[in-house]
N, C-alpha and C positions, 0 to 999 in steps of 0.2 A: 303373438308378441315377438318381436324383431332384437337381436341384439349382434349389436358391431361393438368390435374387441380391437381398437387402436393399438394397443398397449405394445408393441411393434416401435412407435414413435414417441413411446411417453420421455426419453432422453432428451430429442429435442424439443416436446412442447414448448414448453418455459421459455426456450429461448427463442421460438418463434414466435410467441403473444409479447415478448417484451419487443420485439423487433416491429409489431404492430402499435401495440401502446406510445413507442416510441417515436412512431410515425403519426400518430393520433396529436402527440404533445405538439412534434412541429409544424401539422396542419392547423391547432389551434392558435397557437402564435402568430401564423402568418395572415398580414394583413390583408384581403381581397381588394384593397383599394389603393394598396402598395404596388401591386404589378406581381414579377415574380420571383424577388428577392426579402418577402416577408418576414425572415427570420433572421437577415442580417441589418433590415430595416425599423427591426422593432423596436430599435434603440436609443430611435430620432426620433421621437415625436413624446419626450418630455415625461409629465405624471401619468397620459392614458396609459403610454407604455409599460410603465413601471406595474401600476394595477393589473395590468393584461399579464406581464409576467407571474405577479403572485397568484393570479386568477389560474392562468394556464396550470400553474405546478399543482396547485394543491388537487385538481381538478385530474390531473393527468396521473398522481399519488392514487385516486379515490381508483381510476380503471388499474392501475396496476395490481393495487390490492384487492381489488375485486375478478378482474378479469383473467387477473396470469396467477391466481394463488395454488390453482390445482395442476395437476401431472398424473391423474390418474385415466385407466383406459375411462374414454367415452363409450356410454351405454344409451341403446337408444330402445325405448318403451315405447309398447302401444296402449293406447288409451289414455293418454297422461298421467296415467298414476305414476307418484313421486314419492321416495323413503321421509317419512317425515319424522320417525325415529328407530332407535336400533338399541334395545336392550338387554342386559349380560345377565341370567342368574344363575345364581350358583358359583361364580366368579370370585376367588378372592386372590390369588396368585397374581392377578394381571389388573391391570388399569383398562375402563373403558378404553383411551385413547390409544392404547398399546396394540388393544386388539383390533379397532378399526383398521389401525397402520398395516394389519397386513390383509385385510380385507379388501374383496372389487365393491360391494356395497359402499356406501355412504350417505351419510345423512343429510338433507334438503339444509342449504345454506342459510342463514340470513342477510348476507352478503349483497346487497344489490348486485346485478346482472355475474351472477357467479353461475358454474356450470351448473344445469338441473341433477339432481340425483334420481332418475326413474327406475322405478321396481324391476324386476325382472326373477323373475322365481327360482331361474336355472340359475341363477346368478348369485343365489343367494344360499341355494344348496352346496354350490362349489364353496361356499366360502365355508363349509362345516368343515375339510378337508384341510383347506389351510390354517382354521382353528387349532386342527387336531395338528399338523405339522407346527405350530408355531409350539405348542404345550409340548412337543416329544423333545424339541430341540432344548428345552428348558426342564427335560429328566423325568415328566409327567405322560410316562410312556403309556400307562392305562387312562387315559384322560375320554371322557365323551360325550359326545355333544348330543344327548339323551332324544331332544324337542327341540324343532323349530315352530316357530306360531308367529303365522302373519295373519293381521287384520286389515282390511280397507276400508275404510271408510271416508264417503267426498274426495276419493282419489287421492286421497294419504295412506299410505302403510304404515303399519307400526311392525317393528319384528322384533322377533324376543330368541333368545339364542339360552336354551337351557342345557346348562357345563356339567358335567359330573366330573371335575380335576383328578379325583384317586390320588393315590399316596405320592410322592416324588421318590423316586428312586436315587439313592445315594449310594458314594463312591465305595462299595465294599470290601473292594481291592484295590490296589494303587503298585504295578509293581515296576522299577524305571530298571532297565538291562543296559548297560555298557560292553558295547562290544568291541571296543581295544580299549583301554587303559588311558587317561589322560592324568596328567598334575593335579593336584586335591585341591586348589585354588579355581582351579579350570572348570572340576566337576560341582562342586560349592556351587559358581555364580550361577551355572548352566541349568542347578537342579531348584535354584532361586526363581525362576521363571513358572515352575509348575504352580499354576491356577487351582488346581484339583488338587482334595484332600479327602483324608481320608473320613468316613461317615458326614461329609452333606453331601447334600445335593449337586447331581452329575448335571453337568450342561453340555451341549453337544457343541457351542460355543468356545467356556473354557477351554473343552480338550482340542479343539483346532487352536486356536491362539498358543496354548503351551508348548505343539510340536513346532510352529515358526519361530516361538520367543528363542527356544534352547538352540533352536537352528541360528538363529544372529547372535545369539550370546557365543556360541563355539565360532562363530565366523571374526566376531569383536576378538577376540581370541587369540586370534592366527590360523585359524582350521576353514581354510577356503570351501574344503568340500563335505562340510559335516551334512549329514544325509538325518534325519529323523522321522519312524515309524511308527507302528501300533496298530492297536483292536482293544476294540470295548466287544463285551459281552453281556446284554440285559438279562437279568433272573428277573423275569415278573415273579416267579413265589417268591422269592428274595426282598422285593422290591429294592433290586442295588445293581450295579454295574461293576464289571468285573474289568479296571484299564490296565492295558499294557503298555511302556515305553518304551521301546529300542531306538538307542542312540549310535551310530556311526561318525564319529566325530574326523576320521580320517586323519592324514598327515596333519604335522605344524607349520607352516612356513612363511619366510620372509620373502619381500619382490623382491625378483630377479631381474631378470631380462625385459624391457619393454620395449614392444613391436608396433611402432606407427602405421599404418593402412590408410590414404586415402590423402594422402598429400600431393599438393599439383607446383602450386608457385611459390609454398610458403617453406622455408629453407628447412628442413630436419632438424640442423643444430640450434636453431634456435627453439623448435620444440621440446626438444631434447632436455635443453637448459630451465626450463619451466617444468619437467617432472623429473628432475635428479632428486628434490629432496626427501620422495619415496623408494629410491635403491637400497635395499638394506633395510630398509623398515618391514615392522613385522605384519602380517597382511590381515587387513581389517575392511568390512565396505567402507567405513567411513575416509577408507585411505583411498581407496579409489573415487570416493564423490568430491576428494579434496585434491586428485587428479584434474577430476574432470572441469570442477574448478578453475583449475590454474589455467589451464587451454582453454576455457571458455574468457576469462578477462582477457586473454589477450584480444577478442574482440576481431578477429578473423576465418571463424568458424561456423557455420549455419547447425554444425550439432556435434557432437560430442560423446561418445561410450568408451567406459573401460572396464574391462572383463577378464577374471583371471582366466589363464591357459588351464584345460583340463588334468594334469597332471604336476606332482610334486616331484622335483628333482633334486637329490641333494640340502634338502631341508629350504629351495627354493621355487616358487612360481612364478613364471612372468606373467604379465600383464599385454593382452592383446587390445591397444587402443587403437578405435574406428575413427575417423574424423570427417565431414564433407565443408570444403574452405566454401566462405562466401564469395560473394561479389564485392573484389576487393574497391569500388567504385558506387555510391551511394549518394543519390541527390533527390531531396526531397523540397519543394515549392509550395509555398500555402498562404492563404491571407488570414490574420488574428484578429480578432477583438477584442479586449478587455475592457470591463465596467465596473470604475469603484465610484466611491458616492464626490470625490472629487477631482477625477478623471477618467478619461474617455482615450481608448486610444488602436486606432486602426491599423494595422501596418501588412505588409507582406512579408516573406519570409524565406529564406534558401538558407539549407543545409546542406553542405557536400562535404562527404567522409572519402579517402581513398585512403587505404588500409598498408598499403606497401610498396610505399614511395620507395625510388632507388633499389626494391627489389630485396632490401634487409628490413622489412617490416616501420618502417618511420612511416607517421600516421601525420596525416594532415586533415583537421577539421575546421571546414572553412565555414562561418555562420556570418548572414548578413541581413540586415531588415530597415527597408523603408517606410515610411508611414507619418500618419500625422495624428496630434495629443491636442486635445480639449480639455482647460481647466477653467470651470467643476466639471462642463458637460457643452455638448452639442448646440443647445439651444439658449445658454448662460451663460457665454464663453467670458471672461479674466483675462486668458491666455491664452491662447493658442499658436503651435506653430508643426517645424516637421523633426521627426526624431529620423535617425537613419544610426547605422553603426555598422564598420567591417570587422571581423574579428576570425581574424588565420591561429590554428593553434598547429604547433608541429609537435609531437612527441619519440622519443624513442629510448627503449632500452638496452643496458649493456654496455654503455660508453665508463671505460675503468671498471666498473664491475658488474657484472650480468646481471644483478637485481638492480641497479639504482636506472628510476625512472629519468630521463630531461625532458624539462618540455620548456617552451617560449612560446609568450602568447601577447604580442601587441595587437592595439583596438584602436583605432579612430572612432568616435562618438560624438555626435549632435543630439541635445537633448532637454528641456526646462522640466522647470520643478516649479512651486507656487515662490512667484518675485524677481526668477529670473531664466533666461538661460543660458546655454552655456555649451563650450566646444572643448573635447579634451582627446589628446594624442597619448598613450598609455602604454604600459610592455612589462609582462612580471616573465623570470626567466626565474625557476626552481628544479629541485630534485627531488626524491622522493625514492623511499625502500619499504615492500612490506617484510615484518618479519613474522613467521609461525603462520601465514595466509592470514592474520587478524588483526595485527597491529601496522601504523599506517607512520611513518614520520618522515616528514618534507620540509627542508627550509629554502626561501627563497631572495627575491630584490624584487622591489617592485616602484615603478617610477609614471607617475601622472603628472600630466602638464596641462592645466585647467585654465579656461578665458569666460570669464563673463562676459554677456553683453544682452542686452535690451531688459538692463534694470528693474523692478518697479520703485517709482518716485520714494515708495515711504523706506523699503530698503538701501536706496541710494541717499536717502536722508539719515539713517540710523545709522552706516557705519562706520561711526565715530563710537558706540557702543558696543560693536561687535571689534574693538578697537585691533589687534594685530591679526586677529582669527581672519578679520575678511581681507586679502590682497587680492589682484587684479593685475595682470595674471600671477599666477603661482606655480610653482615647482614641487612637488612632495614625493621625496627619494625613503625610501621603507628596508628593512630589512624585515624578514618575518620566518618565523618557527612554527609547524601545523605539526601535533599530533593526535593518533583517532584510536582505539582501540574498539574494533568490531566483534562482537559476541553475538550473532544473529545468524538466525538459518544461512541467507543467501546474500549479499555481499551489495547487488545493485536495485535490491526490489524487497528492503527484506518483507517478513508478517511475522515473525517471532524472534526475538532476544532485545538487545539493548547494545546502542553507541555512546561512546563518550570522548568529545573532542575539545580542544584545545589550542587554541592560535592565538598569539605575542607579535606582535606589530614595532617596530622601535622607528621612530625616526627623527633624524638628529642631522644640523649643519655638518656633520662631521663626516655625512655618506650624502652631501651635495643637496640637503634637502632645505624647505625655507619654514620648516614644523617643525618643535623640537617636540614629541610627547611619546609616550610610551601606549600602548592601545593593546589590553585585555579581554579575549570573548573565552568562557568556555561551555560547554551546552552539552547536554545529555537527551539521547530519544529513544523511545522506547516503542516494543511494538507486541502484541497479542493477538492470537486468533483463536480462542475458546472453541467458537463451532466453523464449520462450513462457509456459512451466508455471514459471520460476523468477525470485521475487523475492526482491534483498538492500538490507536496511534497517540503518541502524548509527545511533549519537548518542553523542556525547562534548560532558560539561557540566561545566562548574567554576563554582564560587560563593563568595563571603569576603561575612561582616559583621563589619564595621568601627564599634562603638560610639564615642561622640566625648563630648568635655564631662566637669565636673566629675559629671555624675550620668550616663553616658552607660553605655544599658543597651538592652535588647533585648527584647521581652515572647517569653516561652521557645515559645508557639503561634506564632511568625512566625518561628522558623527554620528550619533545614533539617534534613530528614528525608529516609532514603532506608528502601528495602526494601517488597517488597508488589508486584503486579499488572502495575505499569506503571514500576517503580525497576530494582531489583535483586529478582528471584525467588529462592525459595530461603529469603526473610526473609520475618518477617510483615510487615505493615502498620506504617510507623516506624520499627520494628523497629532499623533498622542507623543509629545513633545514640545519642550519649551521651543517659545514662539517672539515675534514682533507683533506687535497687534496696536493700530489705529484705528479710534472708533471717530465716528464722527456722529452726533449727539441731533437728532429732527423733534419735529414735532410731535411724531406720534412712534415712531422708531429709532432704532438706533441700527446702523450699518457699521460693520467694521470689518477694518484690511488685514487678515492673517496670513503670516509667513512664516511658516515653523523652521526655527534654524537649529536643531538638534540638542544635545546634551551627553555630558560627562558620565553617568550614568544610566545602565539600563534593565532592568527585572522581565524578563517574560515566559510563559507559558502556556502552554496550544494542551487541547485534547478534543478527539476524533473518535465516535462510533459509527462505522459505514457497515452497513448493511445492505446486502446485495439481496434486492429486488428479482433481478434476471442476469444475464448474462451480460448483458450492456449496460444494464442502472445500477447503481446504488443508492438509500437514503444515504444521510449523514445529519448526527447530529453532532455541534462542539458547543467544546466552552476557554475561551480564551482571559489570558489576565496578563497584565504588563502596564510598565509606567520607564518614565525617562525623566530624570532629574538633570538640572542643569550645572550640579559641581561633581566633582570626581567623588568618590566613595560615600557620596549621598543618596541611600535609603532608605524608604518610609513605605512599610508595609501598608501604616492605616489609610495611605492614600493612592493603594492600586486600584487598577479599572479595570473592571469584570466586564464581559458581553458571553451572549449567547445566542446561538439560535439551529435553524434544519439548512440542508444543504442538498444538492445530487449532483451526483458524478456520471456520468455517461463515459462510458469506451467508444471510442471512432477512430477509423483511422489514422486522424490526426495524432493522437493522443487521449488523454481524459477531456473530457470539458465540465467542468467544477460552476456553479452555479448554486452559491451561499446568500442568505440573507440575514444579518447579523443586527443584534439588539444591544445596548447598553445593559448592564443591569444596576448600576450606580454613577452617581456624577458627583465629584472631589470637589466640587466648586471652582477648581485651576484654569478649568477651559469652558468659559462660559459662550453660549451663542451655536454649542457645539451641536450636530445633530443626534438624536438617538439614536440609530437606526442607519442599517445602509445594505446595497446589496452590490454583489459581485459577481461579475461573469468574467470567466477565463479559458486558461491550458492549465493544466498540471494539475496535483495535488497540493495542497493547502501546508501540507506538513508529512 
């Protein structure tokens, strides 16, 4: 019998079967009678298409969870006998599934096409060794694995793995040394850390974790170079351990000096001025990952470290930070899709960043996308025409005073909606200061100058009921207040804490505008990652416009819409919102023309569990709720709309590519004719 030990590669399995799998999914997608663009084509050809999508995922789900679930070494048997169980007696400390975890055996799957588990004897004695190693690290220093007894039979094994645990040896000394003297507050938090007590059970576990806990609690501290040591001593006649703790907690100190390394074109003082707020502070890691922080948002840096200096000076350390600047020049080209259940919309794409215009770090982000939109879809089209938009943004900091951000950002846009569309020249000019690296507050102007044109009939017949809300063209000059307060790990990507944001819109004849209303959004999101493979993302948003004045109106494209990709799934696009609707009345149907023109009020709320698959997929499941009412401060719980449904995320170079199919789970009666059901293909995350 033959046995090969991978286990060299088991890092990357995983993510080399999902990089298969995942090439599996786009092979099945792609239409052989398409030519050679089957996966960007599969989107034209109406209902087969859409079945071939759901067909393809669940089917490309079944090999992922079957094909890429293991990462153990591959073992290769002769004869084909296969572990077809593996049983523990004498076992009561540990769970079956604990002890496999550290075992090379494994049990024969039921998993369609999952890896074989074949026998191998050597293989299975080895694994008595790391029985007995998992039991000593958990204080059952006399532990032993008495009998092994394997059976074959029809080329199944059965193995039986017989434990003798013995006593667990417990902590029978516990003694913690200081060896300089800290503040009684300092040695309190520091000795708060210790795991291990005195008469239970010793783990070899605990006692590593409490020498790094006390090491970052004296570092939270001020003690840069706290050093922590020991020895355990087992007494088998005892059955107890005998731990020692020496602690070196060294000097206290505040930053000092900080030494930049690795600077080319990006000016020193202005680095400078993004880490003063740590001179004088008392030296903590957290103070330095909110260094690296700060010189990471400025967004001209491919990486980032800071490190205190080996020595205290004067009750001071400086800080030796590394840095390697990027390419302050970034242009990226790509053509998009997106798929809702009531548009289609194709476009190209350019991104160009250059990071340090003029040489004092002024950022220009230039974004621009041509393309063409199909409403509902491809093969049904209502509407269709070309979207296009240019959109230059310039930023820079430091103008009056070296935190407030400027930025100016005018847009040219071509684009329709369901009933019409329309051409608008655009420009918001604000500022903006964090303060404490968490809090965010910016006010701005913002001025849009909007044209309809190629109407639909029934809209161009109603707007005598959308009576001052709809002009042709219009002017709408804004004033607006944004604030954010971030509590969350990392600032642009978080996976753990919570935002809570707040933006005030005013706009009024009195700052040139032809809207008089006042316009409220504020939203909270939140985010979780319990294990590894599992991330939870939630958003709760509310919004009221509040019209004012004798003529005081709202132009119907600037209110609130929900439904579609990134709202409420489930809806199409707008969709979930008051509407214009003409039916016309047949013989055996009834067809009618919807045109959702938005509302005064709006409720909504997203929740997301993504599950990573592999390295490039994740599942996802959500559940979305929201509703839009058409007067200001009008809501009604008993009539929101719930949808649900799975989703997958892919990593590509582009980005994510998100790929949801959303269900209703209730119908209010309000939007009748509506579909149940819809699905989405895009960029980005959902929420």
């Amino acid at each position: 019998m033959r046995r090969a030990d991978f286990s060299g590669i088991n890092d990357n399995l995983v993510e080399r079967l999902g990089q298969v799998c995942f090439a599996i999914w786009l092979g099945i997608l792609k239409d052989p009678g398409r030519g050679e663009h089957g996966f960007l084509t599969l989107f034209t050809s109406g209902l087969y298409s859409t079945m071939k999508i759901i067909y393809a995922s669940i089917l490309f789900l079944l090999l992922v969870l079957s094909a890429c679930a293991s990462t153990e070494p591959v073992i290769v048997g002769a004869e084909g006998i296969k572990v077809e169980t593996i049983e523990f007696e004498g076992v009561t400390r540990f769970s079956k599934g604990q002890l496999l975890g550290v075992m090379y055996s494994k049990e024969d799957s039921w998993v369609p096409l999952s890896p074989d588990a074949p026998f191998d004897d050597a293989l299975a004695t080895s694994d008595i060794a790391r029985i007995l190693e998992f039991y000593r690290a958990h204080g059952y220093f006399e532990a032993r694995v008495t009998e092994l007894k394997s059976e074959v039979v029809d080329s199944k094994a059965q193995l039986k793995f017989v434990v003798d645990e013995g006593p667990a040896a417990t902590v029978g000394e516990l003694k913690v040394q200081w060896m300089t003297e800290v503040p009684e507050d300092v040695q309190e938090r520091a000795e708060e850390q210790i795991l291990l007590k005195k008469d239970e059970v010793f783990e070899v576990g605990k006692y590593n974790q409490t020498l790094g806990a006390i090491r970052q609690s004296l570092q939270n501290d001020g003690y840069p170079h706290a050093e922590t040591t020991g020895g355990v001593q087992v007494r088998l006649t005892h059955s107890d351990a005998l731990v020692e703790i020496r602690i070196i907690p060294g000097k206290s100190a505040a930053i000092g000096a900080i030494d930049i390394e690795g600077l080319v074109d990006v000016p020193e003082h202005l680095v400078m001025a993004e880490l003063e707020f740590a001179q004088g502070e008392a030296f903590s890691p957290a103070r330095l990952r909110q260094m690296e922080t700060a010189l990471r948002s400025m967004r001209v840096f491919r990486w980032v470290s800071a490190q205190p200096a080996t020595q205290v000076v004067d009750g001071k350390v400086g800080v030796q930070v590394q840095v390697s600047e990027a390419d302050p020049h970034e242009l990226k080209i790509g053509a998009e899709l997106s798929v809702d259940t009531v548009r289609w919309q194709e476009q190209a794409r350019l991104n160009y960043t250059y990071t340090n215009l003029f040489g004092n770090l002024t950022r220009l982000d230039l974004g621009a996308i041509a393309g063409w939109a199909q409403l509902p879809n491809p093969w049904d089209t209502d509407l269709n025409g070309p979207v296009a938009s240019i959109n230059p943004k310039i930023t820079k900091k430091g103008l009056l005073e070296r935190h407030l951000l400027w930025s100016v950002n005018p847009t040219v846009a071509l684009d329709l909606q369901e009933g019409y569309q329309y051409f608008t020249v655009k420009n918001r000019f604000g500022v903006s200061r964090w303060f404490a690296g968490r809090f965010l507050v910016g006010i701005g102007q913002n001025t849009d100058y909007v044209d309809f044109f190629n109407l639909d009939p029934e809209l161009d017949q109603r707007t005598a009921l959308l009576g001052r809300d709809f002009r042709d063209p219009y002017l709408l000059s804004s004033l607006e207040a944004h604030a954010a307060a971030y509590f969350v790990d990392q600032i642009t990507s978080p996976t753990d804490g919570v935002i809570i944001e707040a933006t005030y819109n005013f706009a009024s004849e009195v700052v040139l505008s032809d809207f008089d209303f006042h316009k409220a959004l504020v939203g909270i999101r939140g985010y979780l990652k319990p294990f590894e493979r599992l991330q939870l993302a939630s958003r709760a948003r509310a919004g009221i416009i509040y019209p004012f004045g004798p003529d005081g109106s709202v132009p119907f494209n600037q209110r609130f819409y929900l439904g579609g990709a990134t709202s409420v799934r489930g809806w199409g696009s707008r969709r979930l919102s008051p509407r214009i609707e003409e039916c016309e009345a047949e013989a055996e149907s009834e067809s009618c023309s919807v045109i959702p023109i938005g509302g005064y009020s709006m409720l909504q709320g997203n929740f997301e569990a993504r599950i990573k698959l592999v390295e490039q997929l994740s599942l996802v499941g959500f559940f979305d709720v929201g509703d839009v009412r058409p007067d200001a401060l009008d809501f009604n719980l008993a009539e929101l709309n719930y949808s649900a449904g799975p989703g997958l995320r892919a990593n590509t170079p582009l980005g994510v590519v998100r790929l949801d199919l959303g269900f209703r789970l209730n119908d209010t009666g309000r939007f009748e004719g509506e579909q149940m059901w819809g699905i989405y293909f895009g960029l980005g995350q959902a929420l």
